[in-house]
PyMOL Python script that loads the backbone (N, CA, C, O; Angstrom):
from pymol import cmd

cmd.read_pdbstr("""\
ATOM      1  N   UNK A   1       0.821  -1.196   0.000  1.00  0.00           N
ATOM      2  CA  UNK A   1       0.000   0.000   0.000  1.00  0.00           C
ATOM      3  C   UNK A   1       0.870   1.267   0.000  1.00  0.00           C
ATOM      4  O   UNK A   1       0.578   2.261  -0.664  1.00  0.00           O
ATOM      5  N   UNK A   2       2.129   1.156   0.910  1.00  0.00           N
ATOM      6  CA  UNK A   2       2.385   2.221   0.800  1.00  0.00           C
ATOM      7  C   UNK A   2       3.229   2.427  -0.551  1.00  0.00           C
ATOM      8  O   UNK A   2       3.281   3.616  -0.864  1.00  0.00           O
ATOM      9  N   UNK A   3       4.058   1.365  -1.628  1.00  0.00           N
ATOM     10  CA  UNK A   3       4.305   1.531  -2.345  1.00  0.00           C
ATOM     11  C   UNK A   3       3.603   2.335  -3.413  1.00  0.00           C
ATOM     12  O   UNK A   3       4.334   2.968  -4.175  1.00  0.00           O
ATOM     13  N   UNK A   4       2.451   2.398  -3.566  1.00  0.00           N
ATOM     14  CA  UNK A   4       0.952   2.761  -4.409  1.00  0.00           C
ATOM     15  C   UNK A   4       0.997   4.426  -3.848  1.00  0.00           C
ATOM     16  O   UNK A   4       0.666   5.194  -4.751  1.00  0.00           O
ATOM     17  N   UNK A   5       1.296   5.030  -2.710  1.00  0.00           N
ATOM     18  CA  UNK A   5       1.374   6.001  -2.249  1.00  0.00           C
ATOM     19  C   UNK A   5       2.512   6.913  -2.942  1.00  0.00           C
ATOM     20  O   UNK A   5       2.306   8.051  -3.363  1.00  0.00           O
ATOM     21  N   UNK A   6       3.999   6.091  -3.001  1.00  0.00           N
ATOM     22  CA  UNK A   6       5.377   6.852  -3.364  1.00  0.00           C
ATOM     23  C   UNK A   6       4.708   6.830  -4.990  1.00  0.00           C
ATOM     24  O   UNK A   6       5.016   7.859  -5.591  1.00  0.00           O
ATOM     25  N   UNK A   7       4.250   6.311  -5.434  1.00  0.00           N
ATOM     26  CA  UNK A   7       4.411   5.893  -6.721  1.00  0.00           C
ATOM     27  C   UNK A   7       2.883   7.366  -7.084  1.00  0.00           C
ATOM     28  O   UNK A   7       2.882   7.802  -8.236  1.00  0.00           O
ATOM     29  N   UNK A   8       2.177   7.743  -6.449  1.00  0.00           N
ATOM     30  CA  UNK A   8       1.489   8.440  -6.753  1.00  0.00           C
ATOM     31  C   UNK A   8       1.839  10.017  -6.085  1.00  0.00           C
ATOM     32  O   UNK A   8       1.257  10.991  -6.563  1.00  0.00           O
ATOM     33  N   UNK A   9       2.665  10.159  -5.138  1.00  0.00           N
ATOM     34  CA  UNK A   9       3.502  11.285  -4.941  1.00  0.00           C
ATOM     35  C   UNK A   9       4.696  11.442  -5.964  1.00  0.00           C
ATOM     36  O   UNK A   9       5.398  12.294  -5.419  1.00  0.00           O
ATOM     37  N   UNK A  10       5.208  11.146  -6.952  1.00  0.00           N
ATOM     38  CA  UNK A  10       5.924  10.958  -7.536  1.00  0.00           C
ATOM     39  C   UNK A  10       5.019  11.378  -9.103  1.00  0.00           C
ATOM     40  O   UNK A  10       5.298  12.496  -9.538  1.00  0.00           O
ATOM     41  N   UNK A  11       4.384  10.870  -9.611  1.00  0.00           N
ATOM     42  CA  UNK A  11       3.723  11.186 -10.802  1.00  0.00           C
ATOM     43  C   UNK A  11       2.817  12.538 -10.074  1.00  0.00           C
ATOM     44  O   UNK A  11       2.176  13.151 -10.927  1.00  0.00           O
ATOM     45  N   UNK A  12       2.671  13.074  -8.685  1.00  0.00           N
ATOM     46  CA  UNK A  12       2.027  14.518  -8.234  1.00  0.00           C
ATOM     47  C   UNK A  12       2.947  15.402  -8.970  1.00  0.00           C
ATOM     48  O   UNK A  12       2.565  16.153  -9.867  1.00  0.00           O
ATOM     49  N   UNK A  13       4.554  15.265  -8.447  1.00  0.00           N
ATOM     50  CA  UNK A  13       5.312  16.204  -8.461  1.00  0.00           C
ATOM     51  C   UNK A  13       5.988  16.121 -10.467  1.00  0.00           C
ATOM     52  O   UNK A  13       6.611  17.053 -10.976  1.00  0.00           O
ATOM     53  N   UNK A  14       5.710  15.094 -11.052  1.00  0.00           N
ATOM     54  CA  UNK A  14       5.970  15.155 -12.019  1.00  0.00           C
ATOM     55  C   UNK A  14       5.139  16.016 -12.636  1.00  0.00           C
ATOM     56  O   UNK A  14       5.754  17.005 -13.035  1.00  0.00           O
ATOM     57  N   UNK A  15       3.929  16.036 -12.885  1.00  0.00           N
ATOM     58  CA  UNK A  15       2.975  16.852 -13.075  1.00  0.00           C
ATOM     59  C   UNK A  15       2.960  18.269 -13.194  1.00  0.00           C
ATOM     60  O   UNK A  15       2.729  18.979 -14.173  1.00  0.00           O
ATOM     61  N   UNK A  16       3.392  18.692 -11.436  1.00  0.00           N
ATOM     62  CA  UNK A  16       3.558  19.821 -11.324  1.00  0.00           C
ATOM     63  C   UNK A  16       4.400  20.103 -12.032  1.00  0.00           C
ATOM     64  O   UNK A  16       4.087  20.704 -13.060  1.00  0.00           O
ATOM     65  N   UNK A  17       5.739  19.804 -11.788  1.00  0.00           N
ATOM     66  CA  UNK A  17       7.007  20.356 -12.919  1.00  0.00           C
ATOM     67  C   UNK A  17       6.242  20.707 -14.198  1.00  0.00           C
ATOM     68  O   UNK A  17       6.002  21.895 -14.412  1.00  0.00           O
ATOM     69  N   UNK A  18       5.983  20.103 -14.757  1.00  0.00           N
ATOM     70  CA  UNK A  18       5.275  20.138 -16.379  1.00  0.00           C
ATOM     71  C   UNK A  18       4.492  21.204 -16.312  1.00  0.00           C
ATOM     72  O   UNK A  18       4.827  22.175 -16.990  1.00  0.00           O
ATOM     73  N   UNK A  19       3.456  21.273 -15.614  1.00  0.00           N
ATOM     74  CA  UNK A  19       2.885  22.434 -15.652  1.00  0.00           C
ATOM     75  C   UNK A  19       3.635  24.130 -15.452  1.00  0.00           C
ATOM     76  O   UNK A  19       3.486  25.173 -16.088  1.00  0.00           O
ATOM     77  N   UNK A  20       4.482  23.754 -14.237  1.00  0.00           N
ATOM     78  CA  UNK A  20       5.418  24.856 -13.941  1.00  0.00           C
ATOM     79  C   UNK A  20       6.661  25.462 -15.264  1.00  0.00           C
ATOM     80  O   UNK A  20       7.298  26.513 -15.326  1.00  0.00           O
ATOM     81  N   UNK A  21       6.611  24.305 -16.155  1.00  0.00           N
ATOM     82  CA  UNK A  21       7.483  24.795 -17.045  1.00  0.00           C
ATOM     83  C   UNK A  21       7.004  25.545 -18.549  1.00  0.00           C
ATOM     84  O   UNK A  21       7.674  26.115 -19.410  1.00  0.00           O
ATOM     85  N   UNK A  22       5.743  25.305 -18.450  1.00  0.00           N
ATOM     86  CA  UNK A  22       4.808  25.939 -19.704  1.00  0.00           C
ATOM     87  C   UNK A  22       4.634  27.025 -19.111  1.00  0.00           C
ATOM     88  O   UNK A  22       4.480  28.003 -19.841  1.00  0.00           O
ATOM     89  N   UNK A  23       4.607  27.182 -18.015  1.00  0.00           N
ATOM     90  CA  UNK A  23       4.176  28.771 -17.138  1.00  0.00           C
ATOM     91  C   UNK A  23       5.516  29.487 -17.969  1.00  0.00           C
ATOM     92  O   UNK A  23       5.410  30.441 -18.740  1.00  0.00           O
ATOM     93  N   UNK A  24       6.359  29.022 -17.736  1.00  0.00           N
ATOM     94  CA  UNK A  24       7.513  29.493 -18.139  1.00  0.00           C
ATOM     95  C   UNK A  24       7.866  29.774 -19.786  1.00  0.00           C
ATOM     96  O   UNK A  24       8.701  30.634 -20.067  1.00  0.00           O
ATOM     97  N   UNK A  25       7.151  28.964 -20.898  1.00  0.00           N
ATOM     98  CA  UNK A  25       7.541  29.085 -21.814  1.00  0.00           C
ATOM     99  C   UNK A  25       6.425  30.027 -22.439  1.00  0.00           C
ATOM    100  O   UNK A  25       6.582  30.578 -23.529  1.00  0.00           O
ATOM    101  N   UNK A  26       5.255  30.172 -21.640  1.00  0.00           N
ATOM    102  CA  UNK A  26       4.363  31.340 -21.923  1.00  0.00           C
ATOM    103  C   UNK A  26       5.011  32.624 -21.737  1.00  0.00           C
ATOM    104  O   UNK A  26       5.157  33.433 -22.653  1.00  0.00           O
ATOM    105  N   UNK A  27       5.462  32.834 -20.351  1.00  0.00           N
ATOM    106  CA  UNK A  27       6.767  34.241 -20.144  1.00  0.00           C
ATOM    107  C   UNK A  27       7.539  34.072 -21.221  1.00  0.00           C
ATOM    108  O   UNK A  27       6.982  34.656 -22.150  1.00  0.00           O
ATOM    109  N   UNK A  28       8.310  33.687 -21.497  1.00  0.00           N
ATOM    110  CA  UNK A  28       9.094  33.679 -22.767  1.00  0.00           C
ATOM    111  C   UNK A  28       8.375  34.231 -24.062  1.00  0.00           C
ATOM    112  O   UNK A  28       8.901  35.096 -24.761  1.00  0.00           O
ATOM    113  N   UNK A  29       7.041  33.634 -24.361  1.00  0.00           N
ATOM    114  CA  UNK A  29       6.833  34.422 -25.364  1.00  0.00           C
ATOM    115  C   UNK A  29       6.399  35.623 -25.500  1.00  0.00           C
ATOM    116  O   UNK A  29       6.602  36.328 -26.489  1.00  0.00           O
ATOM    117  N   UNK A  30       5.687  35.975 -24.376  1.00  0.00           N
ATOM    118  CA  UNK A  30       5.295  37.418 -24.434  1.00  0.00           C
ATOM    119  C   UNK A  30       6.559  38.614 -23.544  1.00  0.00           C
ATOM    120  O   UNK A  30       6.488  39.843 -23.541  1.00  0.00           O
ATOM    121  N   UNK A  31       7.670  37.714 -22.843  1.00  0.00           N
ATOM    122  CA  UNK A  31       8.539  38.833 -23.613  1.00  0.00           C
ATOM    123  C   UNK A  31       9.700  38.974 -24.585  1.00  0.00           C
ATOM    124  O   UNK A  31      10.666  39.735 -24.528  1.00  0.00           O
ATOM    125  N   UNK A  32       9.225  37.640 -25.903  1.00  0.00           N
ATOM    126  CA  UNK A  32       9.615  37.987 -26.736  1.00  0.00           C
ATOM    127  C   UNK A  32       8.659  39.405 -27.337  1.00  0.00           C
ATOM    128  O   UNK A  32       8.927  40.538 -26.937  1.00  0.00           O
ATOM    129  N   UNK A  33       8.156  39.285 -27.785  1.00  0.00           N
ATOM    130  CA  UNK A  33       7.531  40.223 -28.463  1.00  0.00           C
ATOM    131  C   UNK A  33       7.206  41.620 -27.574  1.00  0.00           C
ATOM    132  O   UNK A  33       6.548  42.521 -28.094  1.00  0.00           O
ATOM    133  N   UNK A  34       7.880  41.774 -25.749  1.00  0.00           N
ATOM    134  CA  UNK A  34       7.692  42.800 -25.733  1.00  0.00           C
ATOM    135  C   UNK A  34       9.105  43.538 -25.964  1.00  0.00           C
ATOM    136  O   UNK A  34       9.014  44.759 -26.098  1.00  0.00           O
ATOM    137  N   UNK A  35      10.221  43.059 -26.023  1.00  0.00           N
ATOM    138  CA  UNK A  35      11.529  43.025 -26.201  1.00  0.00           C
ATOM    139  C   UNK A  35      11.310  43.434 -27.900  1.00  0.00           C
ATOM    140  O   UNK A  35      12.415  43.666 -28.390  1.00  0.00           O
ATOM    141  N   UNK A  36      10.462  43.545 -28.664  1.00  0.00           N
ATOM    142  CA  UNK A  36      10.610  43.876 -30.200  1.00  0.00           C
ATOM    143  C   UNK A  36       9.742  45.191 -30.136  1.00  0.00           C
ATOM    144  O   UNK A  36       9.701  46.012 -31.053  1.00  0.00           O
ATOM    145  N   UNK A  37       9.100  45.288 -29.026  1.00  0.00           N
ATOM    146  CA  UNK A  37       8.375  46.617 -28.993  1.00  0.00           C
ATOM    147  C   UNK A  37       7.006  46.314 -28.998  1.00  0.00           C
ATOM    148  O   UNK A  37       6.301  47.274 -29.308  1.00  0.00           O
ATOM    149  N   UNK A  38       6.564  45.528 -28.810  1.00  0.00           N
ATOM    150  CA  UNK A  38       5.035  45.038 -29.064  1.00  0.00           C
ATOM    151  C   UNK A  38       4.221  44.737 -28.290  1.00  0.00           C
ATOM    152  O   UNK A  38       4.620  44.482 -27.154  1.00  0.00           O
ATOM    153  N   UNK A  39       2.948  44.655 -28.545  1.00  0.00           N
ATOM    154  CA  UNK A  39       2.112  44.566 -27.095  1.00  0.00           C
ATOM    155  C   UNK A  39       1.107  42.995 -27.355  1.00  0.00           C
ATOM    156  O   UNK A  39       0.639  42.833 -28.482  1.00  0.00           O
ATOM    157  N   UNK A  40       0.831  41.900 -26.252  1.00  0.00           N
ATOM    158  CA  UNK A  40       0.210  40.480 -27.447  1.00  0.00           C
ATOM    159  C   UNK A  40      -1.749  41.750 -26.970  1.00  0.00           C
ATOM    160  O   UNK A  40      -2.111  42.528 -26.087  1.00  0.00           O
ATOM    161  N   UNK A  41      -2.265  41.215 -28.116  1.00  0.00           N
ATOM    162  CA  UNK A  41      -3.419  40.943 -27.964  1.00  0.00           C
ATOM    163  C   UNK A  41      -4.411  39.929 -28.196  1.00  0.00           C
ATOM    164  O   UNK A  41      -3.870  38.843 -28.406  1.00  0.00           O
ATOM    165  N   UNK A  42      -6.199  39.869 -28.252  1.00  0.00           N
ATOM    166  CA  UNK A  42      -6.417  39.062 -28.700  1.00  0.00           C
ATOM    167  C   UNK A  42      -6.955  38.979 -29.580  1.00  0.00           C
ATOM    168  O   UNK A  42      -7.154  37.921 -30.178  1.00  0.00           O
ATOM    169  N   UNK A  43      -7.434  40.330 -29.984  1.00  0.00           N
ATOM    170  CA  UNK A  43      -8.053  41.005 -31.484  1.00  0.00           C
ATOM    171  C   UNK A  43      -7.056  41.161 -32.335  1.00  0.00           C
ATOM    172  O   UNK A  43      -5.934  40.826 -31.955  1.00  0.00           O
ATOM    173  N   UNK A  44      -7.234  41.705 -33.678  1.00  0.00           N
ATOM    174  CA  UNK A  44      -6.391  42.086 -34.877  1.00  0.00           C
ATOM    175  C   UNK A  44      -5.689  43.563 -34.201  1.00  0.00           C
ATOM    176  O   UNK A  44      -6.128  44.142 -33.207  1.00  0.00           O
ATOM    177  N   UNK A  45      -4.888  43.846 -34.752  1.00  0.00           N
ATOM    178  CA  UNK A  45      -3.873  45.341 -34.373  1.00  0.00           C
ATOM    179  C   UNK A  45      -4.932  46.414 -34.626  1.00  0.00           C
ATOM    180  O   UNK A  45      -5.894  46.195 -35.362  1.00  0.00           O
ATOM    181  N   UNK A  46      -4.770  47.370 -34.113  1.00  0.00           N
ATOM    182  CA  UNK A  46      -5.815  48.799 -34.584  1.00  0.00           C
ATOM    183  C   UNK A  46      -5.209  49.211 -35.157  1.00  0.00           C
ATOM    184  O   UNK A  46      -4.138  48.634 -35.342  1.00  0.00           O
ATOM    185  N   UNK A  47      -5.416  50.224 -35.691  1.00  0.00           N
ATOM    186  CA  UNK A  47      -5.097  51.186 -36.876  1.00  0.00           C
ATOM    187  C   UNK A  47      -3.676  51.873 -36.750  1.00  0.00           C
ATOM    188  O   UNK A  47      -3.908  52.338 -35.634  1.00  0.00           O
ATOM    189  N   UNK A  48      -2.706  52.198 -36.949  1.00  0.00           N
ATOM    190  CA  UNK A  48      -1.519  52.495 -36.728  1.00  0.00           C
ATOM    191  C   UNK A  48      -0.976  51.575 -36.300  1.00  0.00           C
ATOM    192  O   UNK A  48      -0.010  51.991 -35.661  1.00  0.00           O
ATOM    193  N   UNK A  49      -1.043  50.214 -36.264  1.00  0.00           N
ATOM    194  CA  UNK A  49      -0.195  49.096 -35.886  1.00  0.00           C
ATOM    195  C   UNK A  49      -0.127  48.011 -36.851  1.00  0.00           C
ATOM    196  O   UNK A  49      -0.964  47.855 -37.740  1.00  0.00           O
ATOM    197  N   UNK A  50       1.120  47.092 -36.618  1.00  0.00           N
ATOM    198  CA  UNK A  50       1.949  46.448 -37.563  1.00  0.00           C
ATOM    199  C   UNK A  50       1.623  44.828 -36.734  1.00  0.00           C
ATOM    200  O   UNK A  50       1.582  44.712 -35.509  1.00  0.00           O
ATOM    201  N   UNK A  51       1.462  43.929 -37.506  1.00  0.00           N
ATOM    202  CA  UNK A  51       1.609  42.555 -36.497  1.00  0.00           C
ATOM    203  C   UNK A  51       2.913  42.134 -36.413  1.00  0.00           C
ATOM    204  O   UNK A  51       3.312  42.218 -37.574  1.00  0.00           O
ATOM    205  N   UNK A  52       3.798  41.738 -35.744  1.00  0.00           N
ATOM    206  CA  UNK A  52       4.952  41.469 -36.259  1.00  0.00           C
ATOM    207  C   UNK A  52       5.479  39.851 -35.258  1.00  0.00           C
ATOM    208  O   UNK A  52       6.551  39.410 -34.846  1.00  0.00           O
ATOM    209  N   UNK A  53       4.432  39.521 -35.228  1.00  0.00           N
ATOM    210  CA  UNK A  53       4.143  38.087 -34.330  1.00  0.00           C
ATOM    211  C   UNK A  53       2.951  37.421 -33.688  1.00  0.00           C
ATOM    212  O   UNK A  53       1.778  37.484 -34.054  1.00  0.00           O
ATOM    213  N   UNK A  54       3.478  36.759 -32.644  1.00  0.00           N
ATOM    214  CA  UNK A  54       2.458  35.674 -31.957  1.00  0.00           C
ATOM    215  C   UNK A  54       3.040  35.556 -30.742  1.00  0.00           C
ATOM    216  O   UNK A  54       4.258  35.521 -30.568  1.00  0.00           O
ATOM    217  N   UNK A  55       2.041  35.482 -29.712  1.00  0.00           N
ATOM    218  CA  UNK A  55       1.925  35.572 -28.526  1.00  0.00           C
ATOM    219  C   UNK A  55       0.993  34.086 -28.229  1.00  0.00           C
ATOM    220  O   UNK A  55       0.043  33.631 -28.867  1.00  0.00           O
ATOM    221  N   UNK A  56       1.858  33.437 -26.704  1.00  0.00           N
ATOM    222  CA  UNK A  56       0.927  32.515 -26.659  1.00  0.00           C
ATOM    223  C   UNK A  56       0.344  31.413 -27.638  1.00  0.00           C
ATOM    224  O   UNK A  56      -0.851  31.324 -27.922  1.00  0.00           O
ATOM    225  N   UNK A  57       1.215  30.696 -28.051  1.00  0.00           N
ATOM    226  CA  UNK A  57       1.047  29.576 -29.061  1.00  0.00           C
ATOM    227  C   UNK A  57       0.513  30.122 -30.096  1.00  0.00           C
ATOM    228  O   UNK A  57       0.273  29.108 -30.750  1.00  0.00           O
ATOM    229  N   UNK A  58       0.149  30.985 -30.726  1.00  0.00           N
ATOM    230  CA  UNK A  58      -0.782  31.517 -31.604  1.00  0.00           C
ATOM    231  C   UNK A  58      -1.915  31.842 -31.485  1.00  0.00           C
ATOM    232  O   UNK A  58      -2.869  31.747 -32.257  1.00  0.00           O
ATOM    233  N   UNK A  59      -1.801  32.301 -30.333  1.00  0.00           N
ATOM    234  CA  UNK A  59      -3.491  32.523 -29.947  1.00  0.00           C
ATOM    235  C   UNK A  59      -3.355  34.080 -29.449  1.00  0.00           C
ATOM    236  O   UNK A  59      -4.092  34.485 -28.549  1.00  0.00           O
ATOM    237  N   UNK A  60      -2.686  34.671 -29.875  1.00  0.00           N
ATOM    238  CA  UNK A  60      -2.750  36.272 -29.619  1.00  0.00           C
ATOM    239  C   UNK A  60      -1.319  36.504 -30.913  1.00  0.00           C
ATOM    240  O   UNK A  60      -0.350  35.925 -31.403  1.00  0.00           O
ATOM    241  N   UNK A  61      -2.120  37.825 -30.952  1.00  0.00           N
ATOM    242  CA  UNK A  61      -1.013  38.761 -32.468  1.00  0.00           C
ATOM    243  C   UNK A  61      -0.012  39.759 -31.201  1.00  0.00           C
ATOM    244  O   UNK A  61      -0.409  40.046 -30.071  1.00  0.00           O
ATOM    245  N   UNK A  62       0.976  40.033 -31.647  1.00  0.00           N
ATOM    246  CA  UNK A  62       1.810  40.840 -31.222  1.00  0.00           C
ATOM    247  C   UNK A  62       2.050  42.162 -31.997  1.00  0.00           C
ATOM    248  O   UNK A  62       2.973  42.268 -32.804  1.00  0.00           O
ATOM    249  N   UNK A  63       1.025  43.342 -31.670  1.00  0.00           N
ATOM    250  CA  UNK A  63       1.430  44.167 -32.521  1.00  0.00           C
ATOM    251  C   UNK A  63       2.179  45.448 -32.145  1.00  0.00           C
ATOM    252  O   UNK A  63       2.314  45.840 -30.986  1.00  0.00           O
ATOM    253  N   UNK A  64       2.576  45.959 -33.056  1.00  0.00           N
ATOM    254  CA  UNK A  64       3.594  47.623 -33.071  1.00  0.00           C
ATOM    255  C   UNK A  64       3.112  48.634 -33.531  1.00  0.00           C
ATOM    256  O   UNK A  64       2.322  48.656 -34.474  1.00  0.00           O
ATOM    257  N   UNK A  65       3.398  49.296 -33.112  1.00  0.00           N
ATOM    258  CA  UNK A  65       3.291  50.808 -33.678  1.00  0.00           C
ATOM    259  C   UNK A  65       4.100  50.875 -34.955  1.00  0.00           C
ATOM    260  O   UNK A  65       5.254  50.447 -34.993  1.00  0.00           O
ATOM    261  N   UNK A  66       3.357  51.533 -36.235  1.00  0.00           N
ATOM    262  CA  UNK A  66       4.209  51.271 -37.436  1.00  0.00           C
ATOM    263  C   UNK A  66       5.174  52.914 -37.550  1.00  0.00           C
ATOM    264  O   UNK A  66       4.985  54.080 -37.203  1.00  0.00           O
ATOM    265  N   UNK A  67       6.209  52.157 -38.220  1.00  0.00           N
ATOM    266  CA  UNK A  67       7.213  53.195 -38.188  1.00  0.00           C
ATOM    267  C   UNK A  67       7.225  54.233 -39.308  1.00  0.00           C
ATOM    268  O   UNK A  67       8.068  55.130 -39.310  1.00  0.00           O
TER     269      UNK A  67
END
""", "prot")
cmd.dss("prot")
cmd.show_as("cartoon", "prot")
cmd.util.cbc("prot")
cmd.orient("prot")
């Protein structure tokens, strides 16, 4: 029984890691694109703005102010 216990504290903390590391690769992308000058949204750019990426797997545009 208690083997059934380690063995399910063990796939807990695996879990977590995994989750904790997408947290992380989400930061990464949005400050890629704030590092280029850009802001993510979840609509198209407004009017004076440029898309010049993706935010969030592709589920938000990263846009700029056009130059």
């Amino acid at each position: 029984m208690m083997k059934f216990f380690y063995l399910l504290l063990v796939l807990l903390f695996g879990v977590f890691l995994a989750t904790t590391a997408n947290g992380q690769r989400a930061t990464r992308y949005v400050n890629h694109c704030l590092q280029k000058g850009g802001t993510c949204r979840y609509d198209d750019c407004e009017a004076g703005e440029e898309q010049i990426g993706t935010c969030y797997r592709q589920t938000m545009v990263c846009c700029r102010d056009e130059e």
